[in-house]
C-alpha positions as CSV (number, residue, x, y, z in Angstrom):
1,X,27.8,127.4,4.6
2,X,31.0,125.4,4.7
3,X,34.3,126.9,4.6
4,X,37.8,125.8,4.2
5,X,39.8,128.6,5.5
6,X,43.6,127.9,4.5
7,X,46.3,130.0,6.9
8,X,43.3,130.3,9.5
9,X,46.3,130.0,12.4
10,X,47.8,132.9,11.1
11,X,47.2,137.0,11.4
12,X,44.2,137.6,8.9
13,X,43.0,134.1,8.4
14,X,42.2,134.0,12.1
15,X,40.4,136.8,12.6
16,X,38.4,136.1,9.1
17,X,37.1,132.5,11.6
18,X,36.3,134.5,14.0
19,X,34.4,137.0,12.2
20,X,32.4,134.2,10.7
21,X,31.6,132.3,13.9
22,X,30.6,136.1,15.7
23,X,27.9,136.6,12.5
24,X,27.4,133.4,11.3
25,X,27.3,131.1,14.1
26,X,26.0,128.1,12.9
27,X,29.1,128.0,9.6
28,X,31.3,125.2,9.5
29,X,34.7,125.8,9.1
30,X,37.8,123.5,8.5
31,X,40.9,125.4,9.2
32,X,44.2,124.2,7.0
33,X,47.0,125.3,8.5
34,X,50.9,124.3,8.0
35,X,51.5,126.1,11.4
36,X,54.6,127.7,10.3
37,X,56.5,130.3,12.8
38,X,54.1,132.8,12.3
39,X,50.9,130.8,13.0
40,X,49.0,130.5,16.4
41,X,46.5,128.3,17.5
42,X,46.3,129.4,20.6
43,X,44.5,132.7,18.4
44,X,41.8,129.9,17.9
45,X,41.2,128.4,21.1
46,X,37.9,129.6,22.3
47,X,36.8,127.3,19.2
48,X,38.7,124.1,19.8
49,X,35.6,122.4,21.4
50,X,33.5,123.9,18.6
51,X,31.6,120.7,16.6
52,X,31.4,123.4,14.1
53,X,35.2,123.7,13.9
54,X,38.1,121.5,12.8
55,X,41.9,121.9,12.8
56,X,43.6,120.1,10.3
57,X,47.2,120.7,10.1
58,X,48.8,120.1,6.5
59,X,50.5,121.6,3.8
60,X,48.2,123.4,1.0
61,X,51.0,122.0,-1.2
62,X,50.2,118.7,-0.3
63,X,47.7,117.7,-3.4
64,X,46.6,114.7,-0.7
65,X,45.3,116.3,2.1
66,X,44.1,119.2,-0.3
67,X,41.8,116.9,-2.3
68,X,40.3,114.9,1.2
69,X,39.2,118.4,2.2
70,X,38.3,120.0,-0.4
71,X,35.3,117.9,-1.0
72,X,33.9,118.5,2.1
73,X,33.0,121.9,1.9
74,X,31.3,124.8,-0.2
75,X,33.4,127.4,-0.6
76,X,37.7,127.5,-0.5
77,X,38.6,130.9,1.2
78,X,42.5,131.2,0.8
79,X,44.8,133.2,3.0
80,X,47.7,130.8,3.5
81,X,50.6,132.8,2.5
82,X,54.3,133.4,3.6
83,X,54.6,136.9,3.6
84,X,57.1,138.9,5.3
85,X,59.5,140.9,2.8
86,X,62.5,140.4,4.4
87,X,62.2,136.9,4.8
88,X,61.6,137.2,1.0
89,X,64.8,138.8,0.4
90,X,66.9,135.7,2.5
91,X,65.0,133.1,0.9
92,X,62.9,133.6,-2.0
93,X,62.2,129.4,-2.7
94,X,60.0,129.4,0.2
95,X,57.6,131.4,-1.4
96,X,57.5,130.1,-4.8
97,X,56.8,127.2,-3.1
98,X,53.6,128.0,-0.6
99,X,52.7,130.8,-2.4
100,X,52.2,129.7,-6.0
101,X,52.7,126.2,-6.2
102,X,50.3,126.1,-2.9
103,X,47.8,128.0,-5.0
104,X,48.1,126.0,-7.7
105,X,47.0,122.8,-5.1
106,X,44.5,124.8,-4.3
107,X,43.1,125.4,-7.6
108,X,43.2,122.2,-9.5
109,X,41.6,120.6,-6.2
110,X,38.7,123.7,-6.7
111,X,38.6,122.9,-10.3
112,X,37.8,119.1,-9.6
113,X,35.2,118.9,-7.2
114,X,33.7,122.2,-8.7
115,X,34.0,124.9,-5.3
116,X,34.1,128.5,-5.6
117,X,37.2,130.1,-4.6
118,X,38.4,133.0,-3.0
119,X,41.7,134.5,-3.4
120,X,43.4,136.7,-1.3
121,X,46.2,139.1,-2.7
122,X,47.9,142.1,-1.7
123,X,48.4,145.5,-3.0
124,X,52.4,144.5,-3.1
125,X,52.0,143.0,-6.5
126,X,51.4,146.6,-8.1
127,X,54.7,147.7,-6.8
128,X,54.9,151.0,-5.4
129,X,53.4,155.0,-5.7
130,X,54.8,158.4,-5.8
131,X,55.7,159.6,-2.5
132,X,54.1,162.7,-2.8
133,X,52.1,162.0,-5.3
134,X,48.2,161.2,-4.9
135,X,47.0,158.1,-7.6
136,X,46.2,155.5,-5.9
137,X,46.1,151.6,-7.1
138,X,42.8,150.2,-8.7
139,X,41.8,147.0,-10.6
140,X,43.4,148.3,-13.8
141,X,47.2,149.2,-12.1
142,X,49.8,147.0,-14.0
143,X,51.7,144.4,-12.1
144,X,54.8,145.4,-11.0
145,X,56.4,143.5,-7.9
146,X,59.2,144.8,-6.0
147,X,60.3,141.9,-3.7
148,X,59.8,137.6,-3.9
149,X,57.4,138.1,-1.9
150,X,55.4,140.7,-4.1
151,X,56.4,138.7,-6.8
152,X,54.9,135.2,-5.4
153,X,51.6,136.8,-5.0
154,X,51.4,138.4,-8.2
155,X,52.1,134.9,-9.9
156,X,49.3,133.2,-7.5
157,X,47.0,136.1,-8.7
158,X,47.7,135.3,-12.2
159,X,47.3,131.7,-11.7
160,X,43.6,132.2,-10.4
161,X,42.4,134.6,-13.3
162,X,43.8,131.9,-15.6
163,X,41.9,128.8,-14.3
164,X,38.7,131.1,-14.8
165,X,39.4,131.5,-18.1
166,X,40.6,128.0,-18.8
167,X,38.6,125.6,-16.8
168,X,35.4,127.9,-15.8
169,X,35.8,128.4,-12.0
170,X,34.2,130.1,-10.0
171,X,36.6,132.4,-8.2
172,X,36.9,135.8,-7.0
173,X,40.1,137.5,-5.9
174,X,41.3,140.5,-3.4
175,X,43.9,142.9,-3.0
176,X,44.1,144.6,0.3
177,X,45.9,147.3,1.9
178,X,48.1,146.7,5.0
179,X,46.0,145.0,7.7
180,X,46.1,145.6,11.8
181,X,44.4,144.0,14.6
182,X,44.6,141.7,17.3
183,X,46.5,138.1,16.4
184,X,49.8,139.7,14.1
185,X,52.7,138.1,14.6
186,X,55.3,140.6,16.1
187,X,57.8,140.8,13.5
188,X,55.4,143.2,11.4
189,X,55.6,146.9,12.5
190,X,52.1,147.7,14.5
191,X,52.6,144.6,17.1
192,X,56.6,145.4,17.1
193,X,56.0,148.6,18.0
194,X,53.6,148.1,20.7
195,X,55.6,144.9,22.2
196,X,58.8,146.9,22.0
197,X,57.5,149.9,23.7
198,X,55.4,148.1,26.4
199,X,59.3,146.3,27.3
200,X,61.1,150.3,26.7
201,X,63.0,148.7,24.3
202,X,64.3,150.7,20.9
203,X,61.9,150.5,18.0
204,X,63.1,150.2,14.8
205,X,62.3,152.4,11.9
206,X,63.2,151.7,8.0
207,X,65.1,154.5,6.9
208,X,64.0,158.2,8.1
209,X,60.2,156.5,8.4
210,X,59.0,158.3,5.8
211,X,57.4,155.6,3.1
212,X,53.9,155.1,3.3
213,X,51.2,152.9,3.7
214,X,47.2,152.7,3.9
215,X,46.1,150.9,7.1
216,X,43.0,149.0,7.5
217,X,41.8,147.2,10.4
218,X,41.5,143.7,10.0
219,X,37.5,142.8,10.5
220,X,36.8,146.0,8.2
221,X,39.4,143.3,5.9
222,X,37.1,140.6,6.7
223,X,33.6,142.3,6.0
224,X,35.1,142.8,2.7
225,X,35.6,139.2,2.1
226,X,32.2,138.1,3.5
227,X,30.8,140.4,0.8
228,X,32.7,139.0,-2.2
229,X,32.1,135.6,-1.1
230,X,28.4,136.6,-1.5
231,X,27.9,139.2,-4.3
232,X,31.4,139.2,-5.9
233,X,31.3,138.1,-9.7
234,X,33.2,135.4,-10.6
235,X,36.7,136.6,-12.8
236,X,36.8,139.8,-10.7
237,X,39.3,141.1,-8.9
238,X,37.9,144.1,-5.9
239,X,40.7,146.2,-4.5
240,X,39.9,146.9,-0.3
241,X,41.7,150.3,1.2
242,X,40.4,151.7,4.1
243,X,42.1,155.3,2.6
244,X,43.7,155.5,6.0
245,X,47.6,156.3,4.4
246,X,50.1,157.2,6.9
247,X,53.9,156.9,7.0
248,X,55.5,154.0,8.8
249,X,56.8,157.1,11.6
250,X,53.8,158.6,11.6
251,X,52.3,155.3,13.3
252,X,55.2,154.4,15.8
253,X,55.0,158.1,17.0
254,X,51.1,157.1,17.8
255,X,51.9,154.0,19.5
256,X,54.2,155.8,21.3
257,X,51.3,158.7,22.4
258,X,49.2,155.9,23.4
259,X,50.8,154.1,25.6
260,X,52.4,157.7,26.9
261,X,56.0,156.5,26.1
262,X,58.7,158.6,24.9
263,X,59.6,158.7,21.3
264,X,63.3,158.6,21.9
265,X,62.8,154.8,21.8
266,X,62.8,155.2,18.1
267,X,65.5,154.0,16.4
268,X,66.6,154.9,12.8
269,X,68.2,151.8,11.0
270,X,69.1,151.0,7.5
271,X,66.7,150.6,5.1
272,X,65.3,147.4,3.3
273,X,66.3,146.6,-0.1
274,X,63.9,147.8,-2.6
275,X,61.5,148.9,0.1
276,X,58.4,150.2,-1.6
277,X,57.4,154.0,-0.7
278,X,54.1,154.7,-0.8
279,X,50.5,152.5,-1.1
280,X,47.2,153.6,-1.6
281,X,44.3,152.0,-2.5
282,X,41.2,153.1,-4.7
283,X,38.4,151.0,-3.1
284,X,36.0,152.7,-5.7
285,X,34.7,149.6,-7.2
286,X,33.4,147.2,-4.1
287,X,31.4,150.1,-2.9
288,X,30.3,151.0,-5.8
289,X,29.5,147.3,-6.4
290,X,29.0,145.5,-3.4
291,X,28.4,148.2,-1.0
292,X,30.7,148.1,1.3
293,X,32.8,150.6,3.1
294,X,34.9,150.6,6.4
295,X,33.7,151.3,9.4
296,X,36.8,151.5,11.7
297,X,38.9,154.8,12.2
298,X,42.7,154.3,12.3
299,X,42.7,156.1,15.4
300,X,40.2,153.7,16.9
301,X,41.6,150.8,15.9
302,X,45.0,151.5,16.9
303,X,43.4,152.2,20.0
304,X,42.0,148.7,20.4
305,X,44.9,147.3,19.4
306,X,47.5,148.8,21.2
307,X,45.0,147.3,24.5
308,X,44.6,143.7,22.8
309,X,48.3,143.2,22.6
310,X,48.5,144.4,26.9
311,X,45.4,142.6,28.0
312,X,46.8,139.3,25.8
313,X,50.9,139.5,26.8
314,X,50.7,135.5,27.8
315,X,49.7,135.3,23.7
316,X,52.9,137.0,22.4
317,X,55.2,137.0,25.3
318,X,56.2,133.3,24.2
């Protein structure tokens, strides 16, 4: 199988090449990568001698480069995204820009030379839950976005369900729950955390840390992905949760008992605007469907995390 992996320097779309070259070694993969802040290629560099394995660095708005490599392979698997909330909240255009006019690239290039096409979405775009409450999100919540960011993504989503319906492709879509693993930029609150407590500096927490979120780590992510690009029906979207939920505290305070460091580091600070309160995710449908489940408990996976980001401090120190 060929593969163009867009965003495949960033958090998920790197793990999602290694994943593939760890099950599926003889895959070819083109990685299309803007390399914007938050991208890494140094989280790709056992493969930079791979023949199996090229680098391309462009812009998935750039309808040029997209239709020269588009062509070349089988399948389109799309992560490239800005995504960070706050960075929403400065400066929306950004977004509109990579995250739906980028998709849009994207499609009419899948559309053309007839590839499938795999989306991937978040579960941002169905805005937020009940703090105490216990529904969950599934394929049927209505859209409703809190931030740009949220917002971009629910457009992009849109966009992909409508050239199924108009032009006949072949194209699956995901939302996930928040991801964790090796490779994630600091600025997001697992790799913060454990950076900022490894250096005894104060951690920030949103608020009184209370909102809440379900974790999943990111190759359970990934297995999910593998599956839909193989049994997934085209025009459906699958929802992937690990039902892991946990308040943004709840984790630092875990970090914290990990790596045996006080929790006086943590720091209450004023919230985000419109800052969501609670996700959950009813996973019902892929393993109902597809069969899959995750296999990684939070506490595990923290675990191996919290040791990926010491044994690899030459990868984030910088």
């Amino acid at each position: 199988m060929k593969y163009l992996v867009t965003g495949g320097a960033g958090f998920i779309g790197s793990n999602f090449i290694h994943y593939l070259f760890e099950k599926y070694p003889d895959a070819e993969i083109i990685n299309l990568d803007k390399l914007t802040y938050s991208a890494n290629l140094d989280s790709l560099k056992k493969f930079e001698n791979d023949p199996h394995f090229k680098f391309v660095k462009g812009d998935i708005a750039d309808t040029a480069v997209v239709n020269e490599l588009v062509p070349q392979v089988d399948v389109i698997v799309h992560f490239a995204a800005e995504t960070h909330v706050d960075r929403s909240i400065l400066g929306p255009a950004m977004f509109i820009q990579t995250n739906v006019v980028g998709t849009q690239v994207l499609l009419d290039a899948a559309v053309k030379h007839k590839k499938r096409f795999h989306h991937i979405s978040t579960d941002e775009v169905f805005g937020d839950l009940d703090l105490h409450g216990t529904d969950k999100f599934d394929e049927k919540t209505p859209y409703n976005p809190s931030s740009p960011y949220s917002a971009s993504k629910a457009a992009s989503d849109h966009l992909v369900r409508s050239y199924v319906r108009t032009y006949g492709l072949q194209a699956t879509i995901s939302n996930c729950s928040n991801n964790y693993g090796p490779y994630q930029f600091p600025e997001k609150l697992i790799p913060q955390t454990i950076i900022f407590a490894l250096q005894g500096k104060k951690i920030p927490v949103y608020g009184k840390g209370q909102n809440i979120r379900d974790w999943i780590f990111v190759q359970d992510h990934n297995s999910a992905v593998d599956l839909i690009l193989k049994k997934g029906k085209s025009g459906e979207t699958y929802l992937i949760g690990a039902e892991s939920e946990k308040t943004n505290l709840e984790v630092v305070k875990t970090i914290l008992k990990i790596l045996e460091k006080s929790e006086g580091l943590i720091e209450f600070v004023t919230d985000r605007p419109g800052h969501d309160l609670r996700y959950a995710i009813d996973s019902g449908k892929i393993q109902r469907e597809l069969g899959w489940k995750p296999v990684t408990d939070f506490e595990k996976g923290l675990g191996e995390t919290v040791n990926w980001y010491q044994e690899n401090e030459s990868w984030w120190k910088k």
